[in-house]
PDB file of N, CA, C, O and CB in Angstrom:
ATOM      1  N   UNK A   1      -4.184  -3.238 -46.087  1.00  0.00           N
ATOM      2  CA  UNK A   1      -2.842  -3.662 -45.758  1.00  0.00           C
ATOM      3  C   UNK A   1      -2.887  -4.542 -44.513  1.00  0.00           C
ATOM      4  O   UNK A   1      -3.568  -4.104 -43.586  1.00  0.00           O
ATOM      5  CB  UNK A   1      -1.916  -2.446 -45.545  1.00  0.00           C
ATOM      6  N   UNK A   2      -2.255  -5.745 -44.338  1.00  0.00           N
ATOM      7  CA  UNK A   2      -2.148  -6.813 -43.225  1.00  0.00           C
ATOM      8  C   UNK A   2      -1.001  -6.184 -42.113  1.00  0.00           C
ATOM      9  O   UNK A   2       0.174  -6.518 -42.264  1.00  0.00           O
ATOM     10  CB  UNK A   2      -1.608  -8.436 -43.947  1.00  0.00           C
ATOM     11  N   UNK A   3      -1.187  -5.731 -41.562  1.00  0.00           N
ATOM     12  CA  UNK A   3      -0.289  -5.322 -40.206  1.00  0.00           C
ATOM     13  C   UNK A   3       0.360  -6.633 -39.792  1.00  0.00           C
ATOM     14  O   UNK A   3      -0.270  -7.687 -39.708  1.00  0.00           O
ATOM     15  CB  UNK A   3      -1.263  -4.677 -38.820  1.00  0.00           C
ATOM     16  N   UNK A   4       1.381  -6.531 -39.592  1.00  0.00           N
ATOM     17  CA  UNK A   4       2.383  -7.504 -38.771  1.00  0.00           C
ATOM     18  C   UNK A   4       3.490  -6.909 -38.146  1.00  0.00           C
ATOM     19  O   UNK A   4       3.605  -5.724 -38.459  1.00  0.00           O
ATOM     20  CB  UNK A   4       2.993  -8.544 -39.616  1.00  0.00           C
ATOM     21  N   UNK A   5       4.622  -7.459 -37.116  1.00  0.00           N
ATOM     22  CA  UNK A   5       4.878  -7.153 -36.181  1.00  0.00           C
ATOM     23  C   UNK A   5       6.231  -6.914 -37.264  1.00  0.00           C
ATOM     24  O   UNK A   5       6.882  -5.936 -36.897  1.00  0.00           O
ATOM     25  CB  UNK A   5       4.616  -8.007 -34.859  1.00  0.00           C
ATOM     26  N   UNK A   6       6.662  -7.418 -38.204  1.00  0.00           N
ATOM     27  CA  UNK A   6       7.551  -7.752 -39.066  1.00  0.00           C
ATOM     28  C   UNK A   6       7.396  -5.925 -39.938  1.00  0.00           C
ATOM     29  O   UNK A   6       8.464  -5.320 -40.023  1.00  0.00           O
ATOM     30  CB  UNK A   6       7.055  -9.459 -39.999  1.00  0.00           C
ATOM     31  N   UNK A   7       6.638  -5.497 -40.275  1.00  0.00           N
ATOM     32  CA  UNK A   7       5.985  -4.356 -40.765  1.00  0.00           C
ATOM     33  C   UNK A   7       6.348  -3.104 -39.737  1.00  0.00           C
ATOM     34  O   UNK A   7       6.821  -2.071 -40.211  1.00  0.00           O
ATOM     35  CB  UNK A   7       4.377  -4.671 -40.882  1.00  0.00           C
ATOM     36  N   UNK A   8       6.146  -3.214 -38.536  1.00  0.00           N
ATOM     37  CA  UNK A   8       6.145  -2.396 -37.703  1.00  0.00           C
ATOM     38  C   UNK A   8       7.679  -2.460 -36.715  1.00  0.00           C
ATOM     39  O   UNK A   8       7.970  -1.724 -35.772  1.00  0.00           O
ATOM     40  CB  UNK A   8       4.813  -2.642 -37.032  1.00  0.00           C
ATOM     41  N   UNK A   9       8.397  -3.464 -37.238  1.00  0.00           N
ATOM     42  CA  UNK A   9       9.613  -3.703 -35.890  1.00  0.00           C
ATOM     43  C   UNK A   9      10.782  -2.487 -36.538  1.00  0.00           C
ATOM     44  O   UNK A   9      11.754  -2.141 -35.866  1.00  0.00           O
ATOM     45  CB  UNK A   9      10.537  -5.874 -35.800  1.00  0.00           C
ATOM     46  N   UNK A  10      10.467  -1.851 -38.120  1.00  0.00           N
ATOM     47  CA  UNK A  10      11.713  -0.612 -37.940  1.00  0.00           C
ATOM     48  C   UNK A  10      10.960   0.464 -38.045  1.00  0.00           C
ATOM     49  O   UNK A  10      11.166   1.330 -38.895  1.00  0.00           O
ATOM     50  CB  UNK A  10      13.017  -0.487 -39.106  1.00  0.00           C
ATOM     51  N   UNK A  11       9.781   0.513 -36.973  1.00  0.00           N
ATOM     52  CA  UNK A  11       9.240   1.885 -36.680  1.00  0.00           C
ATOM     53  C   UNK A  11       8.818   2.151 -35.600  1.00  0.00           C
ATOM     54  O   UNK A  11       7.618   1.959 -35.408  1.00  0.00           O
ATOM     55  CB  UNK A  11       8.344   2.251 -37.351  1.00  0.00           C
ATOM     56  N   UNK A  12       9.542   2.617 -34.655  1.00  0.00           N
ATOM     57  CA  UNK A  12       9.355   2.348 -33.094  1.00  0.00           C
ATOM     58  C   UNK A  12       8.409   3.471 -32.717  1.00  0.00           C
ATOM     59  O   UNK A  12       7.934   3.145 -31.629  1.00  0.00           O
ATOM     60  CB  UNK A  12      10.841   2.407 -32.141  1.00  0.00           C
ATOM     61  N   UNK A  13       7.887   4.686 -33.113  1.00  0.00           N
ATOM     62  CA  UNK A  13       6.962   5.463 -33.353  1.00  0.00           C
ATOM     63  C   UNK A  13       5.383   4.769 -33.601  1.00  0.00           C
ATOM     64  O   UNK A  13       4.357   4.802 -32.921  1.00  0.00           O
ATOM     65  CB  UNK A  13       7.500   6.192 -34.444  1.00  0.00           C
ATOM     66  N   UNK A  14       5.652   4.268 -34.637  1.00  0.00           N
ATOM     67  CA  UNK A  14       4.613   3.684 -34.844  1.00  0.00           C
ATOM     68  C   UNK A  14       3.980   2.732 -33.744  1.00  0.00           C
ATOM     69  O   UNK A  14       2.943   2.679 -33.082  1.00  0.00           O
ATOM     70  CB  UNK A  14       4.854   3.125 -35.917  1.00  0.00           C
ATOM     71  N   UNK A  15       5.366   1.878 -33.929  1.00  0.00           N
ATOM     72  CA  UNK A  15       4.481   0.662 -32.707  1.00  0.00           C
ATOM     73  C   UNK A  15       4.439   1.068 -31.608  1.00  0.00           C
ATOM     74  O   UNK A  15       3.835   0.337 -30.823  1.00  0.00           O
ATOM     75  CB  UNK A  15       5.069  -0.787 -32.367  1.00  0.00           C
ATOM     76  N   UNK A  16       4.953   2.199 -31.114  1.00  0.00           N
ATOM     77  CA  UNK A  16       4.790   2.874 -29.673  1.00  0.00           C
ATOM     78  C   UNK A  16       2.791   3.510 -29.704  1.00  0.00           C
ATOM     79  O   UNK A  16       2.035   3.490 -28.732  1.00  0.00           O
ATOM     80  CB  UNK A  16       6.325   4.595 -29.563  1.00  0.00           C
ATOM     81  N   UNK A  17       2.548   3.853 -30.713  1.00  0.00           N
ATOM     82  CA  UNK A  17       1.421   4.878 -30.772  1.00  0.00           C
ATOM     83  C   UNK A  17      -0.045   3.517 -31.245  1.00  0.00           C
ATOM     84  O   UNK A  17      -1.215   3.834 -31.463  1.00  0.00           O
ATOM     85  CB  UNK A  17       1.902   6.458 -32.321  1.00  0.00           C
ATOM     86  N   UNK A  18       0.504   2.095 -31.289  1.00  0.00           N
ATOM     87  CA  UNK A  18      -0.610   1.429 -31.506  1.00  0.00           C
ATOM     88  C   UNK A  18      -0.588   0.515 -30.278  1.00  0.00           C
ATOM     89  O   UNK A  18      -1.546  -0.023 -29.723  1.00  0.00           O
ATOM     90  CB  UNK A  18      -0.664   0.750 -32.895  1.00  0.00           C
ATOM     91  N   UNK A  19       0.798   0.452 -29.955  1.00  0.00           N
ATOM     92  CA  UNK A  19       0.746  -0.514 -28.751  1.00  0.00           C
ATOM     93  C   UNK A  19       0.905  -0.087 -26.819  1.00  0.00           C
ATOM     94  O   UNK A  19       0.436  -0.631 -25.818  1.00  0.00           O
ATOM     95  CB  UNK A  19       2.019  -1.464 -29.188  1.00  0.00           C
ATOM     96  N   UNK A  20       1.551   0.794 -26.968  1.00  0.00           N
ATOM     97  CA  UNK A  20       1.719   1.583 -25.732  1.00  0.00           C
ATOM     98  C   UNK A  20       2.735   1.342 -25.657  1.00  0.00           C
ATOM     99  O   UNK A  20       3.197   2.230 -24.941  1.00  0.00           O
ATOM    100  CB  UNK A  20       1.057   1.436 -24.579  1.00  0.00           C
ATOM    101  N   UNK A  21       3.700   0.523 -25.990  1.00  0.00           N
ATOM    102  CA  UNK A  21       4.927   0.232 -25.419  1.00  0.00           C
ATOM    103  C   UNK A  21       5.947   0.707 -26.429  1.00  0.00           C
ATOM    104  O   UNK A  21       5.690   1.134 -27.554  1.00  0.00           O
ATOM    105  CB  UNK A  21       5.058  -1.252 -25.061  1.00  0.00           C
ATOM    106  N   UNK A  22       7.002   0.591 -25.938  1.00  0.00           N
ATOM    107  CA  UNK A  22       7.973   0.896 -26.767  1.00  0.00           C
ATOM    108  C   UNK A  22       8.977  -0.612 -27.313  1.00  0.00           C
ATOM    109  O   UNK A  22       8.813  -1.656 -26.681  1.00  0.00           O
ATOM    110  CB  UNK A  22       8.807   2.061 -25.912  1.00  0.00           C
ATOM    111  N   UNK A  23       9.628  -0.589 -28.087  1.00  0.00           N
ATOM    112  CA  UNK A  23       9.771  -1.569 -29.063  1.00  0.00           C
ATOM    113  C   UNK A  23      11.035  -2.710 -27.619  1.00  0.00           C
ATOM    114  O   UNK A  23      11.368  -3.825 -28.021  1.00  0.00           O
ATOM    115  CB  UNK A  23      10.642  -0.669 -31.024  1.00  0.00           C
ATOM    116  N   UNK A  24      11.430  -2.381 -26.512  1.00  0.00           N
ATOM    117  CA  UNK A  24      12.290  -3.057 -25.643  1.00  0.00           C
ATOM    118  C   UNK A  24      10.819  -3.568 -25.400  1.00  0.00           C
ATOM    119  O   UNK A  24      10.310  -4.335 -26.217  1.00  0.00           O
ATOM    120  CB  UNK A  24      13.411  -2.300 -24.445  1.00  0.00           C
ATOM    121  N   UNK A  25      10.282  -3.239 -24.525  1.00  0.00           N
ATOM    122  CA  UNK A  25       8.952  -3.883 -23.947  1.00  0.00           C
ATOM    123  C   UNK A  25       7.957  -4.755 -24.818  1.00  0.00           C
ATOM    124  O   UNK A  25       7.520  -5.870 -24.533  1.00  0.00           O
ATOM    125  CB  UNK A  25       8.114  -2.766 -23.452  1.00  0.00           C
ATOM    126  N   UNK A  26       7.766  -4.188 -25.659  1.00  0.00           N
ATOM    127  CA  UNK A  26       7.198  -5.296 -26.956  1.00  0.00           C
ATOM    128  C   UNK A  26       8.050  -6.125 -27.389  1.00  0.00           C
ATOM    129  O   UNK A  26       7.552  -7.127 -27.903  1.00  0.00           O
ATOM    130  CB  UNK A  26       6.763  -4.689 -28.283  1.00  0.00           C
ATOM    131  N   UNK A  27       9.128  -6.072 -27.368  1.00  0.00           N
ATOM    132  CA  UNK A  27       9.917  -7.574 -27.750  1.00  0.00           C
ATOM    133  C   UNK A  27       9.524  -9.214 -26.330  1.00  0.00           C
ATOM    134  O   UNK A  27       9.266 -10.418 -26.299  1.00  0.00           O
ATOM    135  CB  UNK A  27      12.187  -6.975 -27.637  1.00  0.00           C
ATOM    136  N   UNK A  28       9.719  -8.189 -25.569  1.00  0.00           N
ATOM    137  CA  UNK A  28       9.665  -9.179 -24.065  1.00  0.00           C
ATOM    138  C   UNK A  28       8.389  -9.453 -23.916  1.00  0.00           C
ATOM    139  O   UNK A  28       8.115 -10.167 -22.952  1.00  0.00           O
ATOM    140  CB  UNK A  28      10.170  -8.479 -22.563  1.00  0.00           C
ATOM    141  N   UNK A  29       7.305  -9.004 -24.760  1.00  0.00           N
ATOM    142  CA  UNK A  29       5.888  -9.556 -24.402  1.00  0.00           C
ATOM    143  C   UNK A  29       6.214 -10.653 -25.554  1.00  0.00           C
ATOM    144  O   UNK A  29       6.233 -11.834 -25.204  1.00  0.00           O
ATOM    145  CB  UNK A  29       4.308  -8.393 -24.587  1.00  0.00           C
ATOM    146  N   UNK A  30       6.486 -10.302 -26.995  1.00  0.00           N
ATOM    147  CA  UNK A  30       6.391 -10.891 -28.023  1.00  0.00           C
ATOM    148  C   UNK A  30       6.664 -12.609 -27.554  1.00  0.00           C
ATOM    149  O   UNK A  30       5.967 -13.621 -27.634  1.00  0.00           O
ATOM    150  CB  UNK A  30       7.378 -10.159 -29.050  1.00  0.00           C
ATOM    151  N   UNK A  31       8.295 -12.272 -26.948  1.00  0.00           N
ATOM    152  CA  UNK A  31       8.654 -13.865 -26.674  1.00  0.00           C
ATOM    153  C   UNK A  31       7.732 -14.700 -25.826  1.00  0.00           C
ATOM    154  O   UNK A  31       7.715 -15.930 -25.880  1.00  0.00           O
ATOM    155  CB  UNK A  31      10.011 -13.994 -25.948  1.00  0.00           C
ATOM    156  N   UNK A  32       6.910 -13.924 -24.982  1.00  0.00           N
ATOM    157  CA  UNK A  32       5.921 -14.671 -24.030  1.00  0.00           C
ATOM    158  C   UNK A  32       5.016 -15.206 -24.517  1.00  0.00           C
ATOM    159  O   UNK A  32       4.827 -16.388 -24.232  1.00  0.00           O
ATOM    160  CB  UNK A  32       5.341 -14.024 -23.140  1.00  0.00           C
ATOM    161  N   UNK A  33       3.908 -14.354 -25.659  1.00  0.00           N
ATOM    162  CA  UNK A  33       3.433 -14.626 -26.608  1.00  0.00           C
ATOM    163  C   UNK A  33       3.263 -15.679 -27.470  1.00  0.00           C
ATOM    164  O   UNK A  33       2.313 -16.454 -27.578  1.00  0.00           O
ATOM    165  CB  UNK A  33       3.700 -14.066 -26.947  1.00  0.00           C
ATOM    166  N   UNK A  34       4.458 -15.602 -28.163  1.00  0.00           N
ATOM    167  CA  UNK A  34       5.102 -16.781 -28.905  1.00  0.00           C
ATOM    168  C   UNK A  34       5.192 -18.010 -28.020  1.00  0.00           C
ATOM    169  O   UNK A  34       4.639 -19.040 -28.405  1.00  0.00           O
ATOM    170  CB  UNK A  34       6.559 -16.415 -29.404  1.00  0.00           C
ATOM    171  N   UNK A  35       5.911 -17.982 -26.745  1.00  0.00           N
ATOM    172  CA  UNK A  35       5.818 -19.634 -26.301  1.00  0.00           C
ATOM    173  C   UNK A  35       4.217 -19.910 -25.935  1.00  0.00           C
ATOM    174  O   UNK A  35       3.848 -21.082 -25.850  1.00  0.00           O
ATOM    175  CB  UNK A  35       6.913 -20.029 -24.721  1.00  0.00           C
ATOM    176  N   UNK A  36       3.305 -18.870 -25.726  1.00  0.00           N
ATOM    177  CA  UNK A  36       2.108 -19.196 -24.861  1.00  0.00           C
ATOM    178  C   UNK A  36       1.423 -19.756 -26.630  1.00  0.00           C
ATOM    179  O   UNK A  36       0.497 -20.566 -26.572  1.00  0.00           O
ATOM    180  CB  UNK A  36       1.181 -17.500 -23.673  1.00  0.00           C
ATOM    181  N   UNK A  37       1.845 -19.359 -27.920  1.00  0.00           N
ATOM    182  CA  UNK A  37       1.003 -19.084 -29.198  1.00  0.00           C
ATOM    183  C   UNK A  37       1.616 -20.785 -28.774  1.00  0.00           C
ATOM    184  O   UNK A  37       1.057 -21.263 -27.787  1.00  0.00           O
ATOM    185  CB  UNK A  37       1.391 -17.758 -30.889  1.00  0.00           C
ATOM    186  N   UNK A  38       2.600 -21.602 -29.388  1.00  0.00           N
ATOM    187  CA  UNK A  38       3.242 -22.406 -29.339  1.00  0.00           C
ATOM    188  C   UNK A  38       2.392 -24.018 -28.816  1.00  0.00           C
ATOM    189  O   UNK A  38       1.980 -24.994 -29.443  1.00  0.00           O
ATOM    190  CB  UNK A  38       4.266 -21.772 -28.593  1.00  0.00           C
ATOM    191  N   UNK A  39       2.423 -23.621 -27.327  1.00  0.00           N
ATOM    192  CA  UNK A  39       1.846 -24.053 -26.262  1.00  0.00           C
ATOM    193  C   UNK A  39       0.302 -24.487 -26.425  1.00  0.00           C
ATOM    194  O   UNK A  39      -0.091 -25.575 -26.005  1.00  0.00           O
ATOM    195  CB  UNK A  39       2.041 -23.050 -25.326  1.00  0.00           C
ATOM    196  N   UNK A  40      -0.493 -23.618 -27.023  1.00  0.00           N
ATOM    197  CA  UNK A  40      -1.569 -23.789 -28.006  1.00  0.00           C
ATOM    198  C   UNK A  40      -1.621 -24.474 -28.681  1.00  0.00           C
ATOM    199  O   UNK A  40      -2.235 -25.482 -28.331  1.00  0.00           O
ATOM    200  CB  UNK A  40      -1.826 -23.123 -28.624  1.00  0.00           C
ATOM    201  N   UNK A  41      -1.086 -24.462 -30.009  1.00  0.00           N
ATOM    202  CA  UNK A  41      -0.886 -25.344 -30.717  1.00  0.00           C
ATOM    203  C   UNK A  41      -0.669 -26.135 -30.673  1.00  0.00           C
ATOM    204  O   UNK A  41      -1.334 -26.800 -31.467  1.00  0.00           O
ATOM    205  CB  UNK A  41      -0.541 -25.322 -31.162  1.00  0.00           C
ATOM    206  N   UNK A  42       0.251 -26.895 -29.931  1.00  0.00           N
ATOM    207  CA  UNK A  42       0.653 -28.460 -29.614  1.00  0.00           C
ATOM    208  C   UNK A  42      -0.346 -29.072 -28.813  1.00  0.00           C
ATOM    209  O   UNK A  42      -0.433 -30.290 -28.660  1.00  0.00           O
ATOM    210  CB  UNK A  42       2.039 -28.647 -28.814  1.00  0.00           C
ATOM    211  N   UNK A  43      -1.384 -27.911 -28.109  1.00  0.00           N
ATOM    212  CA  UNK A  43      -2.099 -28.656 -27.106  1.00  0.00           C
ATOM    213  C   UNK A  43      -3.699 -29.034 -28.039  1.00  0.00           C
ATOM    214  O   UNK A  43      -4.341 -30.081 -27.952  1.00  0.00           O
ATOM    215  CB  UNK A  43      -2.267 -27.550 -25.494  1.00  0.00           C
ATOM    216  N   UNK A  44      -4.073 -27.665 -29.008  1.00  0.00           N
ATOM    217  CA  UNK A  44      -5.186 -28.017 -29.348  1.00  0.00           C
ATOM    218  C   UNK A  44      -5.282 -28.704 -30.656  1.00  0.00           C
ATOM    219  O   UNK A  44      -5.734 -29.808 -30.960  1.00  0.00           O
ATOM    220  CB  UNK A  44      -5.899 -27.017 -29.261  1.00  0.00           C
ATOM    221  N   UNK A  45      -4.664 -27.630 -31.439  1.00  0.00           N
ATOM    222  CA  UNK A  45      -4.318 -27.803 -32.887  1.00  0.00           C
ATOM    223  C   UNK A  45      -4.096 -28.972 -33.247  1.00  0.00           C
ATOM    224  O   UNK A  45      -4.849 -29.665 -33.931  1.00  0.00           O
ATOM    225  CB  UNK A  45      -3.291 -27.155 -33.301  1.00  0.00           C
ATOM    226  N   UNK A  46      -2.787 -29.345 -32.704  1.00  0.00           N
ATOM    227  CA  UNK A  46      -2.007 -30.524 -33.230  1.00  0.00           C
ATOM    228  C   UNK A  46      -3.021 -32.138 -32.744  1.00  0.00           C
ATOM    229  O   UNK A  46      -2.787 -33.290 -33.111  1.00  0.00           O
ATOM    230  CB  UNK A  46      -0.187 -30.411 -32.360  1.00  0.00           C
ATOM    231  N   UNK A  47      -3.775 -31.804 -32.127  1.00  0.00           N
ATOM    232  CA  UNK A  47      -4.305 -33.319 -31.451  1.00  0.00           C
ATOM    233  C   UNK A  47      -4.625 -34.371 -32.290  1.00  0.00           C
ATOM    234  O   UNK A  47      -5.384 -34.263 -33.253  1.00  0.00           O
ATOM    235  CB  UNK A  47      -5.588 -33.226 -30.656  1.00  0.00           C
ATOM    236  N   UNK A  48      -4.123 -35.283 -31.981  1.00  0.00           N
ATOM    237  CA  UNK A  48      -4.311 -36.747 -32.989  1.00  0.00           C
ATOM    238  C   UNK A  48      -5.874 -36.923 -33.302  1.00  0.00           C
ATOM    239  O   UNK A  48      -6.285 -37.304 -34.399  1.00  0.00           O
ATOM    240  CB  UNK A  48      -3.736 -38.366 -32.078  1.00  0.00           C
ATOM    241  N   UNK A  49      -6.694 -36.604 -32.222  1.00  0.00           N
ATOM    242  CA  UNK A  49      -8.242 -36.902 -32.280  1.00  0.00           C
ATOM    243  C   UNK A  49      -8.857 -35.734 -32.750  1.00  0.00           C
ATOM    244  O   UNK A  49     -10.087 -35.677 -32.769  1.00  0.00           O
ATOM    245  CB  UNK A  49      -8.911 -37.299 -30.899  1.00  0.00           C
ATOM    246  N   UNK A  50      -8.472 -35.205 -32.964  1.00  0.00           N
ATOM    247  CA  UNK A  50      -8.887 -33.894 -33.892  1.00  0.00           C
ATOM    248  C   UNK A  50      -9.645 -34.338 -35.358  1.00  0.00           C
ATOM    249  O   UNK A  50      -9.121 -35.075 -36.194  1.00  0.00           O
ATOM    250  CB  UNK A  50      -7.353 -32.964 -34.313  1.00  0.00           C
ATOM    251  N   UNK A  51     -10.796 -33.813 -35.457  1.00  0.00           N
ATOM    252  CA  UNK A  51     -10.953 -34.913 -36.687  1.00  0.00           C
ATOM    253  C   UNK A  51     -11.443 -33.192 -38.103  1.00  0.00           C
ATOM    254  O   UNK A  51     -12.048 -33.351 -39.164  1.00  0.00           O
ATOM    255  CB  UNK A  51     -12.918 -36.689 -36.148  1.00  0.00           C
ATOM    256  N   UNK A  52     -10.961 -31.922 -37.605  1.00  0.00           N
ATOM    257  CA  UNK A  52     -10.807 -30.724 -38.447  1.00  0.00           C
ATOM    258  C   UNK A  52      -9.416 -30.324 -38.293  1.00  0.00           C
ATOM    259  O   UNK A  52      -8.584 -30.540 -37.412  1.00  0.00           O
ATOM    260  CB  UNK A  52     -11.776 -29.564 -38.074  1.00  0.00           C
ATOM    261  N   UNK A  53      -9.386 -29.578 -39.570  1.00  0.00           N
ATOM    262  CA  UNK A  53      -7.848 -29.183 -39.114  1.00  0.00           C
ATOM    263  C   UNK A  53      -8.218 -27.584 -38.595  1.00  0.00           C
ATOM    264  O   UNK A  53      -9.294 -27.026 -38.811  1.00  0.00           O
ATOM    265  CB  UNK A  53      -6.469 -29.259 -40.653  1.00  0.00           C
ATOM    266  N   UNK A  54      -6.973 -26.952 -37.807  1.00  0.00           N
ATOM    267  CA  UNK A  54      -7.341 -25.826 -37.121  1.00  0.00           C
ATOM    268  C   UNK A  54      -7.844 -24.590 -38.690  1.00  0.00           C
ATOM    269  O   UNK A  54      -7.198 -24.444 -39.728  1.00  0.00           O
ATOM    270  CB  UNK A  54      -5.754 -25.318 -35.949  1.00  0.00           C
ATOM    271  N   UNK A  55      -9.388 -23.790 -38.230  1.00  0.00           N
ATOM    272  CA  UNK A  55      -9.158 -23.220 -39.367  1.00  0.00           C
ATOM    273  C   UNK A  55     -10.391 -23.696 -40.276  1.00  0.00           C
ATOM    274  O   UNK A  55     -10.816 -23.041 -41.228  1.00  0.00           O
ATOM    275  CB  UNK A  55      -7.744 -23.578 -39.867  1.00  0.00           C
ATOM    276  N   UNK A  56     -10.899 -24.912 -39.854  1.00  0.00           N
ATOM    277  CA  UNK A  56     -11.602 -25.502 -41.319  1.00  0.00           C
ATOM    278  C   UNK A  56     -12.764 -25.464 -41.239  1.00  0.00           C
ATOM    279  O   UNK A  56     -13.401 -26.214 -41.980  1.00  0.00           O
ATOM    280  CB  UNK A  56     -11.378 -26.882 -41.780  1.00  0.00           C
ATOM    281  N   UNK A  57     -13.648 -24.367 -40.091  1.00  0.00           N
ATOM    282  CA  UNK A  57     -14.826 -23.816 -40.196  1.00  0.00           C
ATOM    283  C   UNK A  57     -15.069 -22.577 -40.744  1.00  0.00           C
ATOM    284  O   UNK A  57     -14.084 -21.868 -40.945  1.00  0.00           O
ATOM    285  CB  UNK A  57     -15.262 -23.810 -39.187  1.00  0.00           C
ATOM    286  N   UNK A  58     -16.303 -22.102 -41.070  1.00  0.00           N
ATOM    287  CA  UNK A  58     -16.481 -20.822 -42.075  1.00  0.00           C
ATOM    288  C   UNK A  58     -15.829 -19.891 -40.873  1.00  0.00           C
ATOM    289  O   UNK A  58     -14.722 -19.365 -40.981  1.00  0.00           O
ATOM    290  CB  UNK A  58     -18.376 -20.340 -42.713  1.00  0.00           C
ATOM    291  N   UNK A  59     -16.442 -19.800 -40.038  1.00  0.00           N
ATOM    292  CA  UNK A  59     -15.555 -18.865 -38.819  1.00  0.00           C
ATOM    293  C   UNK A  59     -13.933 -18.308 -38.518  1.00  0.00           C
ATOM    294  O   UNK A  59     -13.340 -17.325 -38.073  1.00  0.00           O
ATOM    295  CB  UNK A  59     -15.697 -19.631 -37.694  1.00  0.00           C
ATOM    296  N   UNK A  60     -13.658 -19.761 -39.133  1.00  0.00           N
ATOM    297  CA  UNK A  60     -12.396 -20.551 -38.971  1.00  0.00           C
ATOM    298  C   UNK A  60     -10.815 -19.284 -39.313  1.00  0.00           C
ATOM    299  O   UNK A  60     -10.915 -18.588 -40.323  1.00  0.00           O
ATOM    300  CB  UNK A  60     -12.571 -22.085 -40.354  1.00  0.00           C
ATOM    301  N   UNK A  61     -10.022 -19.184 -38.772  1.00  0.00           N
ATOM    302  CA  UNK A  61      -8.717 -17.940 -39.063  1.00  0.00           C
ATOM    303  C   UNK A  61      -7.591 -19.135 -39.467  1.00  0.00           C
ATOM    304  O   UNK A  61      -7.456 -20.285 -39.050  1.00  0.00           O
ATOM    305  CB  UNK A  61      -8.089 -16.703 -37.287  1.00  0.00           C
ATOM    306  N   UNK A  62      -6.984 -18.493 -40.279  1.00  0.00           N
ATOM    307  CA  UNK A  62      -5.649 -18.884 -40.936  1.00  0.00           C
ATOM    308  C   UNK A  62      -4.148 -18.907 -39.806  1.00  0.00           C
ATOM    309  O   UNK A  62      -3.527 -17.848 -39.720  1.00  0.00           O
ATOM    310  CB  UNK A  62      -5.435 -17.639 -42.244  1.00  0.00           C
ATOM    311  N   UNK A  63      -3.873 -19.579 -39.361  1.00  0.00           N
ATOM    312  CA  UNK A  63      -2.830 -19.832 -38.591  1.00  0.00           C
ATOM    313  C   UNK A  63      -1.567 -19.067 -39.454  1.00  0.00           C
ATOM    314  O   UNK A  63      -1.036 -19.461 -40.493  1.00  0.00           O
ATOM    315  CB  UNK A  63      -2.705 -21.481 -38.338  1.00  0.00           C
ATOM    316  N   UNK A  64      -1.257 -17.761 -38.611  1.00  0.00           N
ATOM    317  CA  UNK A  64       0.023 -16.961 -39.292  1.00  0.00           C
ATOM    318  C   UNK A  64       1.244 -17.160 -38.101  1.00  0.00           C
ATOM    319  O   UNK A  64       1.129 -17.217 -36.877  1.00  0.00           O
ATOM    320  CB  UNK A  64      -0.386 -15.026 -39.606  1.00  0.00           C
ATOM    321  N   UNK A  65       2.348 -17.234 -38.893  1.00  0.00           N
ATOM    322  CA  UNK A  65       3.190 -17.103 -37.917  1.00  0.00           C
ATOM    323  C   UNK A  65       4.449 -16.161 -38.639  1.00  0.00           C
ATOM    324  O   UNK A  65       5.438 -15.842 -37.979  1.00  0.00           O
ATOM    325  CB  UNK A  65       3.578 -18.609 -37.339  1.00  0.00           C
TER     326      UNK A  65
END
């Protein structure tokens, strides 16, 4: 099963016992997260001189959002 935050946001038990926090405090990291995930992307990902797309080595992870 793929864990996501979407999976876990109507079980505050749960995400308390994997994350430490409780679901107020994990929201306020989430948004930080998200602009820092964001911020990334536009800086590395997206680059015109980029000549792979993000992802396109065997190593390589699937960009989820």
């Amino acid at each position: 099963m793929k864990m996501s935050y979407s999976n876990l946001e109507g079980k505050p038990k749960t995400l308390q016992s994997l994350t430490g926090l409780n679901p107020e405090e994990f929201s306020i990291l989430l948004k930080s997260f998200e602009l820092a995930w964001k911020e990334f992307l536009a800086s590395s990902v997206d680059d015109p001189k980029r000549q792979r797309a993000y992802g396109a080595f065997r190593s390589g992870h699937p960009i989820v959002m």
